[in-house]
C-alpha positions as CSV (number, residue, x, y, z in Angstrom):
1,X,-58.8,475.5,137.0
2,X,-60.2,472.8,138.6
3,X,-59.5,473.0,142.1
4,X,-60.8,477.1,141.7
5,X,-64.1,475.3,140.7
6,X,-64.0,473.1,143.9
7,X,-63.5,469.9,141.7
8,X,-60.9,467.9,142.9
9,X,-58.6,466.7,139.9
10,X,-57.8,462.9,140.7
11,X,-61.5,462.6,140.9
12,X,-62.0,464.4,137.9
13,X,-59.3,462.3,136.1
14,X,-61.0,458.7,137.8
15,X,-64.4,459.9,136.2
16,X,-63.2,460.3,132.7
17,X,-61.2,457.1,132.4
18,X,-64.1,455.0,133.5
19,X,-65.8,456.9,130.8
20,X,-63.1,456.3,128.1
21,X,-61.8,453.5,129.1
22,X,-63.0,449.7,128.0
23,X,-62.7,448.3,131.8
24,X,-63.7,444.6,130.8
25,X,-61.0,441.7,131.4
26,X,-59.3,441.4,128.0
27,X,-58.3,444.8,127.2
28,X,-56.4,444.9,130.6
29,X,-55.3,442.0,130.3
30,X,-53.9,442.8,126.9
31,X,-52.5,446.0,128.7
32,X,-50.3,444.0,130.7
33,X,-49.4,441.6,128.1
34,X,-47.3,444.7,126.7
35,X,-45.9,445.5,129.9
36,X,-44.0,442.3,129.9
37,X,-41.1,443.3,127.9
38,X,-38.3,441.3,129.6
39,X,-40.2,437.6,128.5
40,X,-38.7,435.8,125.6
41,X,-41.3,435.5,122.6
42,X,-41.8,431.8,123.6
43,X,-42.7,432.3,126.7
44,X,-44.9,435.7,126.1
45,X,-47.1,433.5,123.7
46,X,-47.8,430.3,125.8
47,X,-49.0,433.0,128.3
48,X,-51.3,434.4,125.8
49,X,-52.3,431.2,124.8
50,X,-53.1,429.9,128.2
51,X,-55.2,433.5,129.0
52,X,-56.8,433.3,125.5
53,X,-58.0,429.4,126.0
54,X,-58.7,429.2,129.4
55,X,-59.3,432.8,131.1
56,X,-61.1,435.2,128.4
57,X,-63.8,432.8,127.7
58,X,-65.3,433.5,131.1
59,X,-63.9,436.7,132.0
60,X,-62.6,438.6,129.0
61,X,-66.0,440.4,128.4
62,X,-66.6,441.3,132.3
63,X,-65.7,444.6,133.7
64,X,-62.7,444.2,135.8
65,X,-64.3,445.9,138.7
66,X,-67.2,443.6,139.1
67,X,-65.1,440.1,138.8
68,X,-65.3,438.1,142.1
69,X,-63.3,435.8,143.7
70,X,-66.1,432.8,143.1
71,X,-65.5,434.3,139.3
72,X,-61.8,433.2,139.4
73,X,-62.0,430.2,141.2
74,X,-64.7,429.0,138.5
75,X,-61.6,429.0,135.8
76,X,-59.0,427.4,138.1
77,X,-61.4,424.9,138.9
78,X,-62.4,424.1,135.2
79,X,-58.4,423.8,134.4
80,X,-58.0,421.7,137.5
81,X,-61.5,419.2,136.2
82,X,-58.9,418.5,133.2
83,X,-56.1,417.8,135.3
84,X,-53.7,420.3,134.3
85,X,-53.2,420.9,138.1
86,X,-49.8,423.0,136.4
87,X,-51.8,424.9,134.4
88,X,-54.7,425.6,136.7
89,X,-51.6,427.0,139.3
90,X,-50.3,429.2,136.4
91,X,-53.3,431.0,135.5
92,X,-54.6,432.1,138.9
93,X,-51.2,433.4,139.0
94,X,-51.1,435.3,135.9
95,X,-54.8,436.2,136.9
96,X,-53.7,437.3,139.8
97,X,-50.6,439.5,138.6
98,X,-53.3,441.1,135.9
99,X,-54.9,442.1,138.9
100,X,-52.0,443.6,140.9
101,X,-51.2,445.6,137.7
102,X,-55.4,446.8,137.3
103,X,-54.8,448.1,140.7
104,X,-51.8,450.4,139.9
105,X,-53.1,451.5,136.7
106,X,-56.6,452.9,138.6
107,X,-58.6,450.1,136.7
108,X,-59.3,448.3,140.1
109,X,-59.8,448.3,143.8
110,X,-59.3,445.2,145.1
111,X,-57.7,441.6,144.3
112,X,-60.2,438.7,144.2
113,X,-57.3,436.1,143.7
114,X,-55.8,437.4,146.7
115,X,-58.5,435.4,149.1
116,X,-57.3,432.0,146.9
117,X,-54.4,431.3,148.4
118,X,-53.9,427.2,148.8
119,X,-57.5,426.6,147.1
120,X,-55.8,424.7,144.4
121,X,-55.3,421.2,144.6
122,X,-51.3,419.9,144.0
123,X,-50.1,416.8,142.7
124,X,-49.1,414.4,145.8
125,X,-45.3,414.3,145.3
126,X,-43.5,410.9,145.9
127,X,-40.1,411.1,146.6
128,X,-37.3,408.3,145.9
129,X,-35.9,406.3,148.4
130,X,-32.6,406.5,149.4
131,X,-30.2,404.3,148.7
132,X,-28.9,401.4,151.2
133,X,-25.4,401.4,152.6
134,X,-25.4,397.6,151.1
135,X,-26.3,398.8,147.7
136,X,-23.4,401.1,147.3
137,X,-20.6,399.2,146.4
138,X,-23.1,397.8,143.2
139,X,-23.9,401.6,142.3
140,X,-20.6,403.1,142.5
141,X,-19.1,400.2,139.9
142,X,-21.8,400.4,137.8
143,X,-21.5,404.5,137.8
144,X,-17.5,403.8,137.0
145,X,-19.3,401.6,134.1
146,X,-21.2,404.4,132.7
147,X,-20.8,405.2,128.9
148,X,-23.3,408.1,128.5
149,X,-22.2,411.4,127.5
150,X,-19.0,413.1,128.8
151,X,-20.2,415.8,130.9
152,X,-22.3,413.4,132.6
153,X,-19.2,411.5,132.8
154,X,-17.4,414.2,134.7
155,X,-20.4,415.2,137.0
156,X,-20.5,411.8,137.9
């Protein structure tokens, strides 16, 4: 009926959802909350948690089409001021997956997390030394010598 009125039908279908439709942040983000059926209840709530604390505060209440990337980088960088370098690396991901899924559902465009790759900053990792040919004989004796539990025992 549609297409004998010259109206083309995805359009159609585009028009009435953003009429219908809350597009802000939270409900999407809620949307894909329920999409993730294969997390364990544990897991499913810390990501809540993290989104509710540190994400919806600044973007819940924006519409989803009109979030930019200096909108995103604004929370990671307010998680990374706190230190929680983790944390900060978590949520632009999760941000960034809420994104991907507003794009297949019609709710989006375009990705603003996409442009952030290696804008966080990351802990400087400092690796052990290695162990000296003339400290070996001391290690392997006192590994012989360990007491701890059994499987550690065995892998040892």
């Amino acid at each position: 009926q549609l297409l004998d009125q010259k109206i083309d039908p995805s359009i159609r279908r585009k028009q009435q959802k953003s009429v219908t439709l809350d597009n802000t942040f939270a409900p999407i983000s809620d949307e894909w909350m329920k999409t993730r059926t294969k997390w364990s209840k544990g897991h499913a709530d810390k990501v809540r948690q993290t989104i509710t604390a540190d994400v919806l505060p600044y973007l819940g209440n924006m519409p989803i089409t009109e979030i930019k990337t200096s909108d995103v980088l604004y929370v990671v960088r307010k998680i990374e001021a706190r230190g929680a370098l983790d944390v900060a690396a978590r949520v632009k991901q999760r941000i960034n997956s809420i994104f991907r899924y507003a794009i297949q559902t019609g709710y989006a465009e375009y990705n603003p997390v996409e442009a952030l790759k290696d804008v966080l900053k990351t802990r400087k990792v400092q690796h052990r030394q290695s162990i000296q040919l003339d400290q070996l004989p001391a290690y392997l004796s006192a590994l012989d010598k360990y007491s701890g539990y059994s499987v550690t025992r065995y892998a040892l």
